[in-house]
PAKEFI-376519 format. One record per atom (N, C-alpha, C): x, y, z; residue in one letter; residue number from 1. Coordinates in steps of 0.001 Angstrom, whole numbers, plus 500000, padded with zeros to 6 digits. Each point is the difference from the previous one (the first is absolute). Example, Ala and Ser with C-alpha at 12.3 -4.5 7.8 and 13.67 -1.06 7.14 Angstrom:
BEGIN
{rec {513190, 494310, 507800}, "a", 1},
{rec {499110, 501190, 500000}, "a", 1},
{rec {500900, 501200, 500000}, "a", 1},
{rec {499650, 501050, 499280}, "s", 2},
{rec {500820, 501190, 500060}, "s", 2},
{rec {499230, 501090, 500730}, "s", 2},
This chain:
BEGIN
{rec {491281, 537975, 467654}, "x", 1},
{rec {499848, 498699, 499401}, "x", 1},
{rec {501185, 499109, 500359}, "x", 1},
{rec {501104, 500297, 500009}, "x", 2},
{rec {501229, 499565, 500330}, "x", 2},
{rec {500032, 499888, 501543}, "x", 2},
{rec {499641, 500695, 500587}, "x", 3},
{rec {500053, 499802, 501642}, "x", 3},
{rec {498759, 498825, 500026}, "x", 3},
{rec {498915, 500004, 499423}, "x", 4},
{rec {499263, 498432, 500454}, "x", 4},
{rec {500685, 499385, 499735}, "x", 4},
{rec {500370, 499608, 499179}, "x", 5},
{rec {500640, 498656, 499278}, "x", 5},
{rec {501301, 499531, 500683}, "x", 5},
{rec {500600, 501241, 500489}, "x", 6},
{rec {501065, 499295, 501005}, "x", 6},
{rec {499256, 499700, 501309}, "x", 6},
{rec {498477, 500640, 500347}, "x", 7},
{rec {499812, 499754, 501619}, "x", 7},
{rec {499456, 498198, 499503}, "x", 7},
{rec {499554, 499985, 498775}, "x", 8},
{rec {499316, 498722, 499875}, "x", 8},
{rec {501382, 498778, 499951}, "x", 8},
{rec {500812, 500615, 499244}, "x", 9},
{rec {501272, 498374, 499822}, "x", 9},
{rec {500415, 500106, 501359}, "x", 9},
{rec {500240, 500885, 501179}, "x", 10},
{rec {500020, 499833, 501305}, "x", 10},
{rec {499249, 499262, 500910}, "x", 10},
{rec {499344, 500131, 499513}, "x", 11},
{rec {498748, 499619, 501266}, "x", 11},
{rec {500202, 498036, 498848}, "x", 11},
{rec {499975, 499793, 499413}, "x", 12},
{rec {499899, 498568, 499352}, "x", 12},
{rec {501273, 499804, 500377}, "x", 12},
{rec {501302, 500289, 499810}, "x", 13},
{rec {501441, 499777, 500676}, "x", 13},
{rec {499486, 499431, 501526}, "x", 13},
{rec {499185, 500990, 500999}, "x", 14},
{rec {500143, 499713, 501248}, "x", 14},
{rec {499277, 499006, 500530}, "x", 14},
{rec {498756, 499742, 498998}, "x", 15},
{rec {498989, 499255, 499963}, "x", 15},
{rec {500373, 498454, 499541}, "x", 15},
{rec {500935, 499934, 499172}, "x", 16},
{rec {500691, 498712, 500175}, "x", 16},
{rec {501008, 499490, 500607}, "x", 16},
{rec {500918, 501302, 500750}, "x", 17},
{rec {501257, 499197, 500841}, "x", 17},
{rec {499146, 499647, 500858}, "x", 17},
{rec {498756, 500765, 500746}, "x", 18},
{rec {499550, 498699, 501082}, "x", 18},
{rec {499470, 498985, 499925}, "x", 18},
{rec {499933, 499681, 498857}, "x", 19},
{rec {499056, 498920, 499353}, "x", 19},
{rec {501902, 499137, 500202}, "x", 19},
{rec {500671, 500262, 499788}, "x", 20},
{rec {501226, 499174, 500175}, "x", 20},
{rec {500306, 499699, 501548}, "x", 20},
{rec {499668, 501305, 500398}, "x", 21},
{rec {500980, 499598, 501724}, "x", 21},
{rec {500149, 498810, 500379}, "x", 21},
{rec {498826, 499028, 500211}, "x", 22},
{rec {500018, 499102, 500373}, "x", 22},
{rec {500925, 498866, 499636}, "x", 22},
{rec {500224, 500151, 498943}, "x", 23},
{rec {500722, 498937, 499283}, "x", 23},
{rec {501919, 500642, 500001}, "x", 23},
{rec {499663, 501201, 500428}, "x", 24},
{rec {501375, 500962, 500349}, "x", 24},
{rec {500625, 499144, 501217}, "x", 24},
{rec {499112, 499991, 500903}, "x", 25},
{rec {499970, 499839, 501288}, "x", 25},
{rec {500615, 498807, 500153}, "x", 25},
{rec {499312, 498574, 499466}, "x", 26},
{rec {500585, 498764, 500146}, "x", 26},
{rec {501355, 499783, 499360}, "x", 26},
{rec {500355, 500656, 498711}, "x", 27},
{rec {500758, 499877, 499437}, "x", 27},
{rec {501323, 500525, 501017}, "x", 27},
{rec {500024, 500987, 500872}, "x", 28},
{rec {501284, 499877, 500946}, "x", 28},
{rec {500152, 499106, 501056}, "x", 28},
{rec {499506, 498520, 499647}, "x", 29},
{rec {500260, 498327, 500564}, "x", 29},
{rec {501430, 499724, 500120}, "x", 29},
{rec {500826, 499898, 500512}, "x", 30},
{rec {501125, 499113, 499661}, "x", 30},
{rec {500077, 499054, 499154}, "x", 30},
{rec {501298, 499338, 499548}, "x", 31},
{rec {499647, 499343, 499040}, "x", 31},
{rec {499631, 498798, 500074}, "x", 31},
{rec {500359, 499589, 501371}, "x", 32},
{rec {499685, 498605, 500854}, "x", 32},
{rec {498574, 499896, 500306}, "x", 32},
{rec {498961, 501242, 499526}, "x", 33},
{rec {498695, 499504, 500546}, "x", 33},
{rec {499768, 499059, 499623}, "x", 33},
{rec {499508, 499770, 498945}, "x", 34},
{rec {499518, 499167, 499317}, "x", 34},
{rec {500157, 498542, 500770}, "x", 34},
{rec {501200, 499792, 500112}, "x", 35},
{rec {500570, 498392, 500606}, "x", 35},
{rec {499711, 500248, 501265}, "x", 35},
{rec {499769, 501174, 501179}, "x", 36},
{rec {499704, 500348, 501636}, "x", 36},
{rec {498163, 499961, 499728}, "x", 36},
{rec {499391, 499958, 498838}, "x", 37},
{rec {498770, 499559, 499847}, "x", 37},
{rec {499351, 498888, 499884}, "x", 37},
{rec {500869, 499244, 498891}, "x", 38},
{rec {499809, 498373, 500010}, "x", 38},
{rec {499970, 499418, 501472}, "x", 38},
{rec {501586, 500233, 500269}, "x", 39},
{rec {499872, 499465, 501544}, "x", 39},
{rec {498666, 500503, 500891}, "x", 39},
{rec {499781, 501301, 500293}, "x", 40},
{rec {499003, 499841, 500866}, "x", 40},
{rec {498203, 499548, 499389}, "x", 40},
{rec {500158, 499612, 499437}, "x", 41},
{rec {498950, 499167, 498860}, "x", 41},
{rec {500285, 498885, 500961}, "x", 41},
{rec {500880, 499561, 499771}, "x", 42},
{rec {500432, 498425, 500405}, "x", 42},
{rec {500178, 499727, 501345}, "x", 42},
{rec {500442, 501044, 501072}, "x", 43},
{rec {499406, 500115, 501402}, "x", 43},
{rec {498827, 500120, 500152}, "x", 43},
{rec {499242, 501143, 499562}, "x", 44},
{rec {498524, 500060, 500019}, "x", 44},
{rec {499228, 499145, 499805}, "x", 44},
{rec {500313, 499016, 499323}, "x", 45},
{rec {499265, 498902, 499632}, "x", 45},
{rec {499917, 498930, 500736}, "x", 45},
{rec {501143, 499967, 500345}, "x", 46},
{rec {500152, 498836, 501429}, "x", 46},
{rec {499813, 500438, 500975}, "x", 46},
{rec {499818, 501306, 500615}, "x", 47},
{rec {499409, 500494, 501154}, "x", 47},
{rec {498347, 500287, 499659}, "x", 47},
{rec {499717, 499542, 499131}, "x", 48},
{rec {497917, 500143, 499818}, "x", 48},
{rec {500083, 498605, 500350}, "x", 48},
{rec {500732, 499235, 499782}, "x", 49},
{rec {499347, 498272, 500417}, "x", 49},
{rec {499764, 499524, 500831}, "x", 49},
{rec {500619, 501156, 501165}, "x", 50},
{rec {499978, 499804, 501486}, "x", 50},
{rec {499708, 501081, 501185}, "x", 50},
{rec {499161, 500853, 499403}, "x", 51},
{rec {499959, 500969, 501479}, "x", 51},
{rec {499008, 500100, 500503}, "x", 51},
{rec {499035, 498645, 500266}, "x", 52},
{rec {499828, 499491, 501045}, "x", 52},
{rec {500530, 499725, 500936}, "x", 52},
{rec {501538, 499597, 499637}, "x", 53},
{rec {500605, 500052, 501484}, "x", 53},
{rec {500525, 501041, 500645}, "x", 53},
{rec {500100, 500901, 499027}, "x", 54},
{rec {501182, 501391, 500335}, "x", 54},
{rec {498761, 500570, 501165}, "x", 54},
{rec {501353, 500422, 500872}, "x", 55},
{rec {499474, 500682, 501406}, "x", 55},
{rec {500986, 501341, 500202}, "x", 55},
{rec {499528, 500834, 499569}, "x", 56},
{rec {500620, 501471, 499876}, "x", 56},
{rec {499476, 500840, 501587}, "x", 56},
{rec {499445, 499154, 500629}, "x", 57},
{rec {499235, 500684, 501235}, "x", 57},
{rec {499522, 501033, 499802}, "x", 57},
{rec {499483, 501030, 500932}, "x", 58},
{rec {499409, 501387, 499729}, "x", 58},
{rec {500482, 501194, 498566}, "x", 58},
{rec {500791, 499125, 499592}, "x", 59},
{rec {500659, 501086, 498563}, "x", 59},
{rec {498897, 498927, 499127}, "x", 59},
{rec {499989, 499124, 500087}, "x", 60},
{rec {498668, 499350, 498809}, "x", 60},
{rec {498877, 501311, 499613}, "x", 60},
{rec {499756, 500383, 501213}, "x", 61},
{rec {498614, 500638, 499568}, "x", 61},
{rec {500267, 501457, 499258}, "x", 61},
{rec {501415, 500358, 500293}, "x", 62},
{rec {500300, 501431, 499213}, "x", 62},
{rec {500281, 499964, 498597}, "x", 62},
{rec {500379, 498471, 499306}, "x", 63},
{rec {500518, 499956, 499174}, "x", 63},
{rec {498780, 499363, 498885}, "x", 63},
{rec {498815, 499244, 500674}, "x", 64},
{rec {499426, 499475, 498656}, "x", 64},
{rec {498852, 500852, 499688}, "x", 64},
{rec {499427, 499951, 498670}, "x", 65},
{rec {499335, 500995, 499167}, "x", 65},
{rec {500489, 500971, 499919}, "x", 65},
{rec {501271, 500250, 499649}, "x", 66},
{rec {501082, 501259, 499664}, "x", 66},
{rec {500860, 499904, 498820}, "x", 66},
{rec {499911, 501208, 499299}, "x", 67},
{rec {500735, 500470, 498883}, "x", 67},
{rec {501364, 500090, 500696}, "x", 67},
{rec {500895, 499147, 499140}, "x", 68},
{rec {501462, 499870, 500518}, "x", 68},
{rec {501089, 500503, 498893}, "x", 68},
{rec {500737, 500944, 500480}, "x", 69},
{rec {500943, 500336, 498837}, "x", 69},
{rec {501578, 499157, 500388}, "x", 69},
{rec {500698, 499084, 499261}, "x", 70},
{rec {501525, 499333, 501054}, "x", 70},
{rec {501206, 500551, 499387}, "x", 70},
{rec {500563, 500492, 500974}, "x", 71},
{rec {501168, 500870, 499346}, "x", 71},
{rec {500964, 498725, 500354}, "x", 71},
{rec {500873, 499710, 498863}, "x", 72},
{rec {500948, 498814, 499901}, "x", 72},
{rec {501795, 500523, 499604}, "x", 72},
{rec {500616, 500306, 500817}, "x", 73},
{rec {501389, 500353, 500048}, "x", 73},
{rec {500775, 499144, 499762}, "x", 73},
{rec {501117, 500158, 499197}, "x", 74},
{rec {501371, 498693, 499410}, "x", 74},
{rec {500503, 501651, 499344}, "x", 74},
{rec {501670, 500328, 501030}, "x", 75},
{rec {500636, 500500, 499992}, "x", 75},
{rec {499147, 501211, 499788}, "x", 75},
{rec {500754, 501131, 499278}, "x", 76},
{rec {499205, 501562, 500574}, "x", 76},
{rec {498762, 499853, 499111}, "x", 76},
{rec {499350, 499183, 499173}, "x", 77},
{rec {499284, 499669, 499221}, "x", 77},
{rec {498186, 500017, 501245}, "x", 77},
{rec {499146, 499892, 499212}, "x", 78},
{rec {499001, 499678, 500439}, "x", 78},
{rec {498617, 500040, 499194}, "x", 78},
{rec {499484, 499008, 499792}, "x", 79},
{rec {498915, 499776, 498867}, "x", 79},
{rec {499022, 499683, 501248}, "x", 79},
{rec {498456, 500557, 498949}, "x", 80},
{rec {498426, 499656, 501053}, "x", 80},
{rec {499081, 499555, 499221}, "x", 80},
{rec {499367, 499241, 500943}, "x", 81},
{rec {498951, 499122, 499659}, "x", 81},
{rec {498749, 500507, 500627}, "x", 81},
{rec {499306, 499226, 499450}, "x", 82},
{rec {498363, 500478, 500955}, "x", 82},
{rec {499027, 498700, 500350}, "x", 82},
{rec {499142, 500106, 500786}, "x", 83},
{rec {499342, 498620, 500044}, "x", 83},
{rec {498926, 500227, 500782}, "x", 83},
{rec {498877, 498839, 500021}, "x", 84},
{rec {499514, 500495, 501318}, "x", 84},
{rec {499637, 498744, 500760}, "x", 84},
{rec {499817, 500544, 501469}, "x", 85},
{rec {499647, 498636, 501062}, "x", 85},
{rec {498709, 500335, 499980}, "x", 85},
{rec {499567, 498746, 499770}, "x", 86},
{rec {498745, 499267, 500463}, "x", 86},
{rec {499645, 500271, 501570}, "x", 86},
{rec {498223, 499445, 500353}, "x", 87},
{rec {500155, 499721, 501284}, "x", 87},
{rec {500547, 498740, 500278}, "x", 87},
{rec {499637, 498713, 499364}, "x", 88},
{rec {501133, 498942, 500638}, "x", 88},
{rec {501293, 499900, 499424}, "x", 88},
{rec {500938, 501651, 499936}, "x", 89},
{rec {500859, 499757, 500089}, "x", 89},
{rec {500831, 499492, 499048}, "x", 89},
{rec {499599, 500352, 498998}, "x", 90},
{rec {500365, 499475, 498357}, "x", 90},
{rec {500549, 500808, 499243}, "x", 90},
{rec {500906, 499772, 498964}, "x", 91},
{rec {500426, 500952, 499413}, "x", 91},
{rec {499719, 500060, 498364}, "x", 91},
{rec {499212, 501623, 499741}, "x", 92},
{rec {499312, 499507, 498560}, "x", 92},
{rec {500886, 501551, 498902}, "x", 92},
{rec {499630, 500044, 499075}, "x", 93},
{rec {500370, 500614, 499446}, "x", 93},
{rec {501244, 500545, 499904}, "x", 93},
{rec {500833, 499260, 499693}, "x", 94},
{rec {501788, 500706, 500364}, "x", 94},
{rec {499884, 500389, 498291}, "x", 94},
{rec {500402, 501043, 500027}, "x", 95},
{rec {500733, 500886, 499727}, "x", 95},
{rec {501372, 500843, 499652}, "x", 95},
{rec {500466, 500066, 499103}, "x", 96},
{rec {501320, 500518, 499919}, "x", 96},
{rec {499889, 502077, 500104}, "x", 96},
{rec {500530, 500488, 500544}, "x", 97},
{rec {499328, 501445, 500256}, "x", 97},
{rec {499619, 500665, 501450}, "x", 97},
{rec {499792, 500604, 500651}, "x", 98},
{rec {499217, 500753, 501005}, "x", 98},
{rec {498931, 500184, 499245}, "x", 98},
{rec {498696, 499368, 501085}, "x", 99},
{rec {498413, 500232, 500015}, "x", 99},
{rec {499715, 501272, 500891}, "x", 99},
{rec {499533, 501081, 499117}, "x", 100},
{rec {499514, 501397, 500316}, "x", 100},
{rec {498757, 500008, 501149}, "x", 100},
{rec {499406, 498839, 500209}, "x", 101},
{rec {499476, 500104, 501141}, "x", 101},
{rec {500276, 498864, 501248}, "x", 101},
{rec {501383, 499620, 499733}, "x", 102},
{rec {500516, 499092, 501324}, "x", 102},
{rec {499806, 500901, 501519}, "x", 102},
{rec {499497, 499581, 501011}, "x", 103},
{rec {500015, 500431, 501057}, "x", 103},
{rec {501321, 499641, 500515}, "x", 103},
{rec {500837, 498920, 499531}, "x", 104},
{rec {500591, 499491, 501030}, "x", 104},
{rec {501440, 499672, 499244}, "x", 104},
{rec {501593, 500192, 500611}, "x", 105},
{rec {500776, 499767, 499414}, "x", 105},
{rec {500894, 498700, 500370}, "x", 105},
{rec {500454, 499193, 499545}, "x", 106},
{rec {501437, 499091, 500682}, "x", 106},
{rec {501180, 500425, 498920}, "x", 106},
{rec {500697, 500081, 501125}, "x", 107},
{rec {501336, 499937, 499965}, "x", 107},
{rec {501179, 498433, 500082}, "x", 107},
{rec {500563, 499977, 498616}, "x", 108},
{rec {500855, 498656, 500446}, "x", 108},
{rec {501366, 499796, 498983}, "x", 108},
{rec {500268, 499226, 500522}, "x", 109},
{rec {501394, 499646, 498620}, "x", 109},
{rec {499855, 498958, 499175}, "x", 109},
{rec {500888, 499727, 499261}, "x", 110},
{rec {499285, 499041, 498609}, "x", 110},
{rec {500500, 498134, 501314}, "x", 110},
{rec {501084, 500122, 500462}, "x", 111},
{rec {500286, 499369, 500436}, "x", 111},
{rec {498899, 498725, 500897}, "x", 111},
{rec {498890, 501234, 500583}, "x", 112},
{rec {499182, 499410, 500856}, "x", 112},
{rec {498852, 499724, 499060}, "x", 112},
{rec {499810, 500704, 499043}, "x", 113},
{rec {498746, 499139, 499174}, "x", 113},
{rec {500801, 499126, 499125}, "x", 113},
{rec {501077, 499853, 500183}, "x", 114},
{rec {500918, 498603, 499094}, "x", 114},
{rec {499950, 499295, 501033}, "x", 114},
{rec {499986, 500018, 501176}, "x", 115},
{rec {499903, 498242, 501057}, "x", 115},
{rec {498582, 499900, 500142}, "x", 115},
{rec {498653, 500870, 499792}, "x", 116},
{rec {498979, 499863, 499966}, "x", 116},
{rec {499284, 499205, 498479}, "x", 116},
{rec {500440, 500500, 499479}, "x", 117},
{rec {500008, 499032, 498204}, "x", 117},
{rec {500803, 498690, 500314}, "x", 117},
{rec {501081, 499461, 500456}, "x", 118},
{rec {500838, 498899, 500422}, "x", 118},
{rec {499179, 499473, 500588}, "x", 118},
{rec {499019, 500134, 500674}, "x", 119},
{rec {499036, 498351, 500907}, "x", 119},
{rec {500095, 499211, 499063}, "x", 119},
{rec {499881, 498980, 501043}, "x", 120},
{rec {499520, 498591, 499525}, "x", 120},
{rec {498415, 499967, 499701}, "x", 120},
{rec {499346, 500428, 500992}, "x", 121},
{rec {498541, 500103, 499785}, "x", 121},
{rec {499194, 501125, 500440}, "x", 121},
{rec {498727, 500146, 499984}, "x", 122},
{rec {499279, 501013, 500471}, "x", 122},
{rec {500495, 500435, 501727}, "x", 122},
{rec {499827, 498784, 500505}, "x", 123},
{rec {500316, 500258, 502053}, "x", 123},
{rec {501492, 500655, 500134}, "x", 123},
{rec {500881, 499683, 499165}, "x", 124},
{rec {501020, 500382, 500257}, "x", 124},
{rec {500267, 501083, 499551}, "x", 124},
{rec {499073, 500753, 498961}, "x", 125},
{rec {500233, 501607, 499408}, "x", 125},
{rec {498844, 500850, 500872}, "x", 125},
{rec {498957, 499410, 500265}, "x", 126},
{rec {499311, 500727, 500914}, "x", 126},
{rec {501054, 500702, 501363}, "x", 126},
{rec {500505, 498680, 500724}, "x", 127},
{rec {501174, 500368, 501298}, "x", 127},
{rec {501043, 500843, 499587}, "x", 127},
{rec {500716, 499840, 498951}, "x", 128},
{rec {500533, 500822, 499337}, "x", 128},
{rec {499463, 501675, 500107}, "x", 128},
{rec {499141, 500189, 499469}, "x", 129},
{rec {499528, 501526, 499636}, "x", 129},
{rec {499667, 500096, 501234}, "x", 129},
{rec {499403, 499555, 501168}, "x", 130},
{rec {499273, 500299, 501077}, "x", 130},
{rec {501660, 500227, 501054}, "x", 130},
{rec {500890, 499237, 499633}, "x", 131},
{rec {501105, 499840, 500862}, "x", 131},
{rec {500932, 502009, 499535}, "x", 131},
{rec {499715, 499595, 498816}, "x", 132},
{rec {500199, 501276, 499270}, "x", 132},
{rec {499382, 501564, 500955}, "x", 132},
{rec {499223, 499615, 499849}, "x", 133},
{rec {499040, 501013, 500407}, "x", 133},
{rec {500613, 500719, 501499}, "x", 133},
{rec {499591, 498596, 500659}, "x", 134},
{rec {500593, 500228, 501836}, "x", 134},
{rec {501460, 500153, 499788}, "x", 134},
{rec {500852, 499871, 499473}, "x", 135},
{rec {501902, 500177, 500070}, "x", 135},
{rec {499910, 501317, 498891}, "x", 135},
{rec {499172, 500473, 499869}, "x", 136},
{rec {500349, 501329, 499160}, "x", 136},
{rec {500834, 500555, 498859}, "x", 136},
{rec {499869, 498637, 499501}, "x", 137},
{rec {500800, 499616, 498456}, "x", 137},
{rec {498653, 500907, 499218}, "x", 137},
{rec {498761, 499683, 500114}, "x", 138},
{rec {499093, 500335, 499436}, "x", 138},
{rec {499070, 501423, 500803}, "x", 138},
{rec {500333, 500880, 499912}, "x", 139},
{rec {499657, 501130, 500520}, "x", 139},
{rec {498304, 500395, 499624}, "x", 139},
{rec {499035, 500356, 500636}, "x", 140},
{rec {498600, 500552, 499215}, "x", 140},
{rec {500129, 501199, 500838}, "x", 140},
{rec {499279, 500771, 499439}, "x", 141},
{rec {499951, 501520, 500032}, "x", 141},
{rec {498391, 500441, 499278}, "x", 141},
{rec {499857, 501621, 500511}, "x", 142},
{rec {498779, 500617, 499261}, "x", 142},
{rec {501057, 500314, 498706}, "x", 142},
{rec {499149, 500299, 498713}, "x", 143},
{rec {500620, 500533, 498936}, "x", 143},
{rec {499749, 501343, 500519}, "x", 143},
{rec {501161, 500917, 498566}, "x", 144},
{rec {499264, 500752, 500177}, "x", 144},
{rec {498997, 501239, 499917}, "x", 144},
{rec {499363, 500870, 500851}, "x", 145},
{rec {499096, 500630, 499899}, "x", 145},
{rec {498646, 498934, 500920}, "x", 145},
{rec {500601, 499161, 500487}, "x", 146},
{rec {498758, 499404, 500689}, "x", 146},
{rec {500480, 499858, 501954}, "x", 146},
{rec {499835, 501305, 500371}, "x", 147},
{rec {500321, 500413, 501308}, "x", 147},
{rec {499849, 498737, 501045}, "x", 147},
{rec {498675, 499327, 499936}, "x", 148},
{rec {499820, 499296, 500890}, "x", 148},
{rec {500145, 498612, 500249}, "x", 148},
{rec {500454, 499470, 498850}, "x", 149},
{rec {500997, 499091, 499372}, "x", 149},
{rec {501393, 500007, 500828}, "x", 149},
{rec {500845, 501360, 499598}, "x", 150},
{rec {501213, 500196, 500189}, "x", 150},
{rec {499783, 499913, 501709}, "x", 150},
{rec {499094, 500411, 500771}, "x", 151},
{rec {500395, 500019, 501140}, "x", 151},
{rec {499233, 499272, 500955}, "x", 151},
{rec {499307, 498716, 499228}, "x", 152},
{rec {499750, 498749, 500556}, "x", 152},
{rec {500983, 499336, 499727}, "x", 152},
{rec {500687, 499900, 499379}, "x", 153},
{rec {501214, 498703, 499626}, "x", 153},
{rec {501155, 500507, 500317}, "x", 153},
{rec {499983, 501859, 500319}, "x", 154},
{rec {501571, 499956, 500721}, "x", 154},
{rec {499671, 499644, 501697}, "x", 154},
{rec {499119, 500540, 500907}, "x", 155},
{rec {499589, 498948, 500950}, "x", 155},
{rec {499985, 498392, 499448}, "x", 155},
{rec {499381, 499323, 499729}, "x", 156},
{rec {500350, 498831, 499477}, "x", 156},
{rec {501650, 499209, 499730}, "x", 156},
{rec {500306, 500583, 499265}, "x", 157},
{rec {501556, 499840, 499699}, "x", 157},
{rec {500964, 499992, 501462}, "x", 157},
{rec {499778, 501221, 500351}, "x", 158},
{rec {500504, 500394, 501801}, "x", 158},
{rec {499606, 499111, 500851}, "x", 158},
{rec {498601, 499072, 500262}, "x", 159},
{rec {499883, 498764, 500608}, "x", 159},
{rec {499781, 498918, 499321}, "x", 159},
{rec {500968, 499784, 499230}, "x", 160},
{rec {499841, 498301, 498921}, "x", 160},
{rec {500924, 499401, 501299}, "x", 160},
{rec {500846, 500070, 500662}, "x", 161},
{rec {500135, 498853, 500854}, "x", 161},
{rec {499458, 499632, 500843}, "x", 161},
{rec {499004, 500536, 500461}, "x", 162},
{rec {499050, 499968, 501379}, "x", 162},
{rec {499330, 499126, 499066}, "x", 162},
{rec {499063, 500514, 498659}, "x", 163},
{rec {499099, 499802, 499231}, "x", 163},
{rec {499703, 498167, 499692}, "x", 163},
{rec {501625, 499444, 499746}, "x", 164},
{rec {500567, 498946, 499108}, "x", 164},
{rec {499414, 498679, 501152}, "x", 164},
């Protein structure tokens, strides 16, 4: 009788820390997310007003209709976001967190989504992120566990200057 009752408060113990993980998970954010979120709110927003013009050349087509996880570095620190591209190239659902089914990762520093939030207008944050992109301030990658991801975009990455 005593051995159920401990297999039962066990199994409800284990049955609710995963019911937490998730919220485990975000909670090791830096403390600067929060404000490295606003901002890319506020880039993101001015880069949807305009990417009609953005010309990412042959990386356009790897990147839209993709689950995006953005790893954002300021000192040994690093907080993630999630989002996803559209096909024209839009950016919807941001996110504070890693999205469990992002195919796709960027890599960047707070610095470069702080001159990307700084436009004046949509054309000038579009060139921005796209300028980003080609000078490798803004890194994309497979996440991972998604093999063919990782080794389309490290080819990719290896010819972004031919590419640009």
């Amino acid at each position: 009788m005593i051995s159920r009752s401990l297999v039962v408060a066990v199994a409800v113990m284990l049955v609710s820390a995963g019911a937490v993980a998730p919220v485990a998970a975000q909670s090791g954010q830096p403390s600067w997310s929060g404000e490295a979120f606003d901002t890319l709110e506020t880039g993101f927003d001015l880069y949807n007003q305009n990417t009609d013009g953005l010309d990412l050349g042959p990386l356009a087509g790897q990147i839209e209709n993709k689950r995006v996880n953005m790893y954002v570095r300021d000192g040994g620190e690093t907080a993630v976001y999630s989002f996803r591209m559209t096909g024209d190239a839009k950016v919807r659902d941001l996110r504070e967190g890693p999205h469990e089914a992002a195919s796709l990762r960027m890599d960047t520093d707070r610095d470069t989504i702080e001159s990307i939030a700084a436009s004046a207008d949509g054309q000038q944050a579009a060139d921005r992120f796209a300028d980003a992109v080609r000078d490798g301030d803004i890194v994309i990658g497979g996440e991972d566990g998604h093999l063919f991801a990782q080794i389309t975009w490290t080819v990719l990455n290896a010819l972004r200057g031919l590419l640009a």
